[in-house]
C-alpha positions as CSV (number, residue, x, y, z in Angstrom):
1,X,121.6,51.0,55.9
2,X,123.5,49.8,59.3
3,X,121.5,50.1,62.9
4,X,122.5,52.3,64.9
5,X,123.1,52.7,68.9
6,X,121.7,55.3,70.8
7,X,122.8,54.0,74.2
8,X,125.0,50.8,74.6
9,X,123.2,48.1,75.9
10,X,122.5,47.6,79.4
11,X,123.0,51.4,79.7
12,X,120.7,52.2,83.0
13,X,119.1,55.9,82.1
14,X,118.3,58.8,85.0
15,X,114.7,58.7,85.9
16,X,115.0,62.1,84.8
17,X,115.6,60.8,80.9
18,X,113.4,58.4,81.2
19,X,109.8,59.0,83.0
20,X,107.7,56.7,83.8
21,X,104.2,56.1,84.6
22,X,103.4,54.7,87.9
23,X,102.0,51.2,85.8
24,X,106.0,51.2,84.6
25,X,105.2,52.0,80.8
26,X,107.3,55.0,79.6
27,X,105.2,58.1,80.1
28,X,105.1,59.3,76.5
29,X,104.5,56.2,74.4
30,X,102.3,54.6,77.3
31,X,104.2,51.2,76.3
32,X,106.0,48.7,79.3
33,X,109.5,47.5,77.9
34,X,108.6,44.2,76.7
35,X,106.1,45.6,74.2
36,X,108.6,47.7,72.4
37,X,110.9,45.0,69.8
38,X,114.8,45.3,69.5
39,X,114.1,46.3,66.3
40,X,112.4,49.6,65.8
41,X,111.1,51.5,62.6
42,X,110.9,55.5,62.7
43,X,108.0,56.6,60.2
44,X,107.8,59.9,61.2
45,X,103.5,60.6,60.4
46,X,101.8,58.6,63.0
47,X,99.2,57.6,59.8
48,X,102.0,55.5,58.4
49,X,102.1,53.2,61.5
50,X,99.3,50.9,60.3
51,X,100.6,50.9,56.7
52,X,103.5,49.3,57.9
53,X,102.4,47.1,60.6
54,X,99.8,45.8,58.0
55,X,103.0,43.8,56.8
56,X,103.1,41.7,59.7
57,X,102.4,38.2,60.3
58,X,101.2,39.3,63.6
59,X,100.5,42.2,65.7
60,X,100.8,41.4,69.4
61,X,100.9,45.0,70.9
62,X,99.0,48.4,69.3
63,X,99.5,51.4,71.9
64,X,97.8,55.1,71.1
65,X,99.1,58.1,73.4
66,X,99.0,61.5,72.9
67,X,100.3,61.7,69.2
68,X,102.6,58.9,69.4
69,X,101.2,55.3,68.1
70,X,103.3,52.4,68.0
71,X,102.7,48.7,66.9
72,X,104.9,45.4,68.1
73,X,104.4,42.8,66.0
74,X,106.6,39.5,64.3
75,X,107.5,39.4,60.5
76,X,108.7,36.3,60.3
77,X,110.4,34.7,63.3
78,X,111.3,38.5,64.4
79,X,109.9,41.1,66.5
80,X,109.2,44.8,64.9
81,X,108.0,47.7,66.4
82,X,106.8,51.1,64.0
């Protein structure tokens, strides 16, 4: 399976598509952008999220908001987030 794109890179977004928090983290996922990896794994349940970050070598960032939970961690020598 190929990545995909959503927005080309270096693509500034309207605040309006984007809120923030007044820390800077992005309002839904509670997460600044250097905690969220170039690489990025959909699961879907938010109960899968520590099956797959269980794989890691290391986890370096586990945020809980709302009903959205995501993990940052390094596989290797590179960055995943779930």
């Amino acid at each position: 399976m190929d990545a995909i794109a959503l927005q080309e890179p270096g693509t500034v977004l309207e605040a309006s598509e984007l809120p923030l928090n007044p820390d800077g983290s992005v309002y839904h996922l509670a997460m600044h952008p250097d905690q969220l990896a170039d690489r990025v794994f959909v699961v879907g349940d938010p109960g899968r999220v520590q099956r797959v970050s269980a794989r890691f070598d290391a986890v370096e960032h586990r945020v809980s908001n709302r009903e959205f939970v995501c993990h940052t961690g390094r596989l290797g020598d590179r960055s995943f987030s779930v």
